[in-house]
N, C-alpha and C positions, 0 to 999 in steps of 0.2 A: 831917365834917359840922360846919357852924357852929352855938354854940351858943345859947344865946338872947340872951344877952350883945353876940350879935357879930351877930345877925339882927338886933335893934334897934339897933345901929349902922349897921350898912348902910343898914337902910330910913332913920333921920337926914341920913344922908348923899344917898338920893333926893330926900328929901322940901327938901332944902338946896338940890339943883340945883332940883328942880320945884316951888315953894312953891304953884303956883296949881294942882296937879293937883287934878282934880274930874271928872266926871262930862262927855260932851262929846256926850252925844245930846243931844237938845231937844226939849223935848214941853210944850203944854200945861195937863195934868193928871195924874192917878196909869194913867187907862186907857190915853192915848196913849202915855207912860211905856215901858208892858207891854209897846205893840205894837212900840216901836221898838228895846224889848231885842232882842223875840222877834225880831226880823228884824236884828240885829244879826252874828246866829250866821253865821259867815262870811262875815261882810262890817265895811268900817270901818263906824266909827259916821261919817266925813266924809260918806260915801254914803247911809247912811243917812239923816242931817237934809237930803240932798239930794231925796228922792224922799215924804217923810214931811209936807211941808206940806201939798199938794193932796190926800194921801189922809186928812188928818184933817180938812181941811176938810170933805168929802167925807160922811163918814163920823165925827159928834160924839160919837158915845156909842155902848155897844153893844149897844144897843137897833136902830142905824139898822145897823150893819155885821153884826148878827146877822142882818140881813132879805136879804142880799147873796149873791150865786153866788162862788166863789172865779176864778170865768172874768171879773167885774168887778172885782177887785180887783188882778186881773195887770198889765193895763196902770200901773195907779200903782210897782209895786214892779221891771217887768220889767227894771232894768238890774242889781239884784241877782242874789248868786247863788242857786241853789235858789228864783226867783222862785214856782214853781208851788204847791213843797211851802208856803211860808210865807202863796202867798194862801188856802190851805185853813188852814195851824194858825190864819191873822188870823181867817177868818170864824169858824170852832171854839170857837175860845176866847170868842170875842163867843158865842155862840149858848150856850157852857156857863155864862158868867156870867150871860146873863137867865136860867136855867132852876132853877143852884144858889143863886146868890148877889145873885140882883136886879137884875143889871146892873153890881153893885159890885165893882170889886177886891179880895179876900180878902187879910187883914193874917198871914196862916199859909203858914210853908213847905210843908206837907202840903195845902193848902189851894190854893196856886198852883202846885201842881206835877201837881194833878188838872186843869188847864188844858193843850188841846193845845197843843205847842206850850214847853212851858213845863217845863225840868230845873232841876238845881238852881242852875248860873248866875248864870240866868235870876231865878229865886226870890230870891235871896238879893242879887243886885241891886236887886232892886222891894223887899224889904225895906228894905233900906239905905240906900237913895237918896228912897222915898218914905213909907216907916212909921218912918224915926230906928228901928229896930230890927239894934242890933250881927247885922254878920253880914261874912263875910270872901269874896266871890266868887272864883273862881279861874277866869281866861278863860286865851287863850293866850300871853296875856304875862307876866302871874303866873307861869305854868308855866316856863315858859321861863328865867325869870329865878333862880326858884327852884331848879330842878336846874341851872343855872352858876353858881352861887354857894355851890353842894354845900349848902342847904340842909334839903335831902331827898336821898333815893340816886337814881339819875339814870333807874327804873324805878318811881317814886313814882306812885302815881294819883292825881287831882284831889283825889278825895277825902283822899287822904295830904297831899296838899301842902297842901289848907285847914286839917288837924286842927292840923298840923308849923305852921303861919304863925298859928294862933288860939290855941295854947296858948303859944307864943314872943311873942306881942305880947299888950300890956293892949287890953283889951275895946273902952274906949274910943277907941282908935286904930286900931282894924283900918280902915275906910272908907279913911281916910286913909293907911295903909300900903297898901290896894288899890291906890288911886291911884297913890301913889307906884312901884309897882312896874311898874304899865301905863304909864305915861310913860316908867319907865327903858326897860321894852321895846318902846317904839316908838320912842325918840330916841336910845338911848346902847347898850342891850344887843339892837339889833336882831336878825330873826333869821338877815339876811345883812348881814354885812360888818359886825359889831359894833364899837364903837371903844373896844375894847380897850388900845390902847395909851395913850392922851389919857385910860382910865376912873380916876377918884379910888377906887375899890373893887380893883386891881387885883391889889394886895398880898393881897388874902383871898383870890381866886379864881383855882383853878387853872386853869380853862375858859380864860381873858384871860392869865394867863400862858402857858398851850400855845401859845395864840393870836398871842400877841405874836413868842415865841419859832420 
């Protein structure tokens, strides 16, 4: 296992090739934000901001998508995956925020995670990205990158792998070690045909040496 020492080296070393990693949905405001996490889950976020303009025009606030059949909402999201299930958690979550919360997005993990639709991901994205509230999301490039790099044991849960990367990095840098870590695993520590041989991390990870060798 690497220690924290050598975690935050690595992530320097992401953060060195990807200096511009950041956030690559596209929304508007804090609601549309939610909705393009929430429909994010198994799918890119490329495809996402591909299908996500006409339905927020559509649909400004969620007041107007709270008033909506989830059978009108399919057509905007249908080339994603799990289109169906996600046109029900979109209207859901709109229909739960006019009824709890005024139509507003809640600033609380407990809070948005009483949203269909909406785990902890999800949560800790919409914190982080649009309340400036420290929080370390773990999607499946995180993961991934994490148990190759043995920084967890290679049967770690989400939750293991957020506690292991939050208590390993200062507070203030977690967002940006997120980042960093979902870029490495989309560009360098793919999850087929990773380039292992050409990685500047290769020396610490066994995963890339099996690989190599």
């Amino acid at each position: 296992m690497l220690n924290n020492k050598e975690i935050n080296t690595a992530i320097r070393v992401m953060r060195k090739k990807f200096p511009n990693a950041s956030t690559t949905l596209k929304a508007d405001n804090t609601f549309h934000f939610l909705l393009a996490t929430i429909l994010s889950a198994q799918s890119t976020d490329k495809s996402v901001n591909m299908v996500t303009p006409p339905l927020f025009a559509a649909y400004p606030t969620a007041k107007s998508l709270a008033a909506a059949e989830p059978e009108q909402i399919e057509p905007y999201i249908k080339s994603l995956g799990l289109f169906r299930n996600k046109a029900k958690f979109l209207v859901h979550c709109a229909q739960k925020l006019m009824t709890d919360f005024h139509g507003e997005v809640p600033s609380t993990r407990k809070e948005l995670m009483s949203l269909p639709g909406v785990g902890r991901k999800v949560a800790d994205v919409v914190l982080a990205e649009c309340f400036d509230i420290p929080a370390f999301p773990v999607d499946t490039h995180v993961s991934r990158v994490a148990r190759r790099l043995n920084i967890v044991p290679q049967k770690a849960t989400l939750l293991q792998i957020e506690k292991r990367l939050m208590a390993a990095v200062p507070r203030e840098k977690w967002l940006d070690a997120h980042h960093s870590m979902i870029f490495w695993g989309r560009y360098q520590c793919t999850s087929r045909n990773p380039k292992c041989a050409k990685c500047p991390l290769l020396s610490m990870c066994k995963y890339g040496q099996d690989n190599v060798i």
